[in-house]
C-alpha positions in Angstrom: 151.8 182.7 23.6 149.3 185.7 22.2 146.7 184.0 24.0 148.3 183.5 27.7 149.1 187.4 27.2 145.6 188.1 26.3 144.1 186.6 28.8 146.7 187.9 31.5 145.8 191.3 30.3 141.5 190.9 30.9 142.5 189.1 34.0 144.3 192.3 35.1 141.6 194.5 33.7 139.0 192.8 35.2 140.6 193.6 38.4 141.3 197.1 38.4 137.9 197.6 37.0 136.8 196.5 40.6 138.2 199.1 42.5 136.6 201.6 40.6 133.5 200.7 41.1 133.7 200.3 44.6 135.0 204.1 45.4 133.2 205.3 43.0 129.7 203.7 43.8 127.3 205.2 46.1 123.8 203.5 47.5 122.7 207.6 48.2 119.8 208.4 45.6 116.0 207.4 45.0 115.8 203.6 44.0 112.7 201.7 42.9 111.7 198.3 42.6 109.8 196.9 39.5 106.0 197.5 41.3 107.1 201.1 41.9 108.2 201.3 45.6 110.7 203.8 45.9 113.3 204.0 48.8 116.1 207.1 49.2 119.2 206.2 50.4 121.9 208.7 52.3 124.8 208.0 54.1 124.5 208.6 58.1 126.4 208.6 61.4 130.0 208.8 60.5 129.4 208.7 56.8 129.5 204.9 56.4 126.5 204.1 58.0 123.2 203.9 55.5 119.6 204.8 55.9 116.4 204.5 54.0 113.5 206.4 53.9 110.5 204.6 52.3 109.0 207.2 49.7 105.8 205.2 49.0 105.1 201.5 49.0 103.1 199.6 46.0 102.2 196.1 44.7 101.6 193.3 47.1 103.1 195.3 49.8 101.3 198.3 49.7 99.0 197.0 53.0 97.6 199.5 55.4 100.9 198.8 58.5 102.9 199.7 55.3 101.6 202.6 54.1 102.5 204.3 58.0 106.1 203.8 57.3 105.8 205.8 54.5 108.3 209.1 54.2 110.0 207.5 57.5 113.0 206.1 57.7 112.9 202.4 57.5 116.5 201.0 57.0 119.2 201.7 59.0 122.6 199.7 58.6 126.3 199.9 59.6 128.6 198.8 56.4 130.1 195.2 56.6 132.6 195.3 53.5 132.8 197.1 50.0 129.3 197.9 48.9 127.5 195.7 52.2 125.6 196.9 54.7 123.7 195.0 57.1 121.2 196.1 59.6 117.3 196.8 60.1 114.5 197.2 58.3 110.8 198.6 59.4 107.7 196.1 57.8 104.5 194.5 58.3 104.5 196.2 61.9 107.7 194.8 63.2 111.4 194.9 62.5 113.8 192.2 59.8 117.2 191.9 59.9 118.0 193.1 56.3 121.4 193.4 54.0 121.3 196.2 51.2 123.8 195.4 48.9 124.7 197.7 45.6 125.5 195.1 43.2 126.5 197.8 40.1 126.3 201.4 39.8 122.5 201.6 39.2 121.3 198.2 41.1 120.7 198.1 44.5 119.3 194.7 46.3 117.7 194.1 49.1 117.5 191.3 51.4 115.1 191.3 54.6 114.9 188.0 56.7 112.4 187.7 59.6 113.0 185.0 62.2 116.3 184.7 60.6 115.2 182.1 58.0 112.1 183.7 56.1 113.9 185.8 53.9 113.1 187.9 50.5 115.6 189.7 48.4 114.0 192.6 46.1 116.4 194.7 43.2 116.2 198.3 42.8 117.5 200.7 39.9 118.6 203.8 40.4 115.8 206.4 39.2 
């Protein structure tokens, strides 16, 4: 019986731990990726919308078309459900369908897909 009511009670915590996290998270702030791209994020339009602005561009994917999208923004997205929002981004000279997704309170993801079936997720932290 201690055991059902133990269980019940992390179930229940586990749940309203989930809320919290999702009004309290915000994808606004400077994220960077493990090469040392950096990205900030603000809330636009109404306030639900999100855009990007690439800060600077390194690693594999510091090429001369991305280095002009530097301090422009890049991503622009309407929000889809709690913590979701799916739009464009701006690389390798064209545009990518692309979901940016904050996945905890510090770690942001994004996923860019070109043609609709080449895609490439890459995780920010929050800096």
């Amino acid at each position: 019986m201690f055991m059902k009511t133990l269980s019940a009670a992390a179930t229940v915590m586990t749940f309203l731990a989930v809320p919290a996290f999702a009004q309290d998270a915000t994808p606004a702030g400077t994220w960077q990726d493990q090469w040392g791209t950096t990205f900030t994020f603000s809330m636009c339009g109404d306030g639900t919308q999100l855009c990007g602005v690439l800060n600077d561009i390194q690693g594999d994917s510091r090429t001369e078309e991305n280095l002009a999208y530097v301090d422009q923004q890049v991503v622009q997205g309407e929000q889809t459900g709690p913590n979701t929002w799916e739009g464009d981004i701006a690389l390798n000279g064209g545009n990518a369908s692309a979901t940016v997704e904050l996945v905890g309170p510090d770690t942001l993801t994004i996923t860019g897909c070109q043609a609709g079936i080449l895609c490439s997720s890459i995780d920010y932290t929050r800096m």
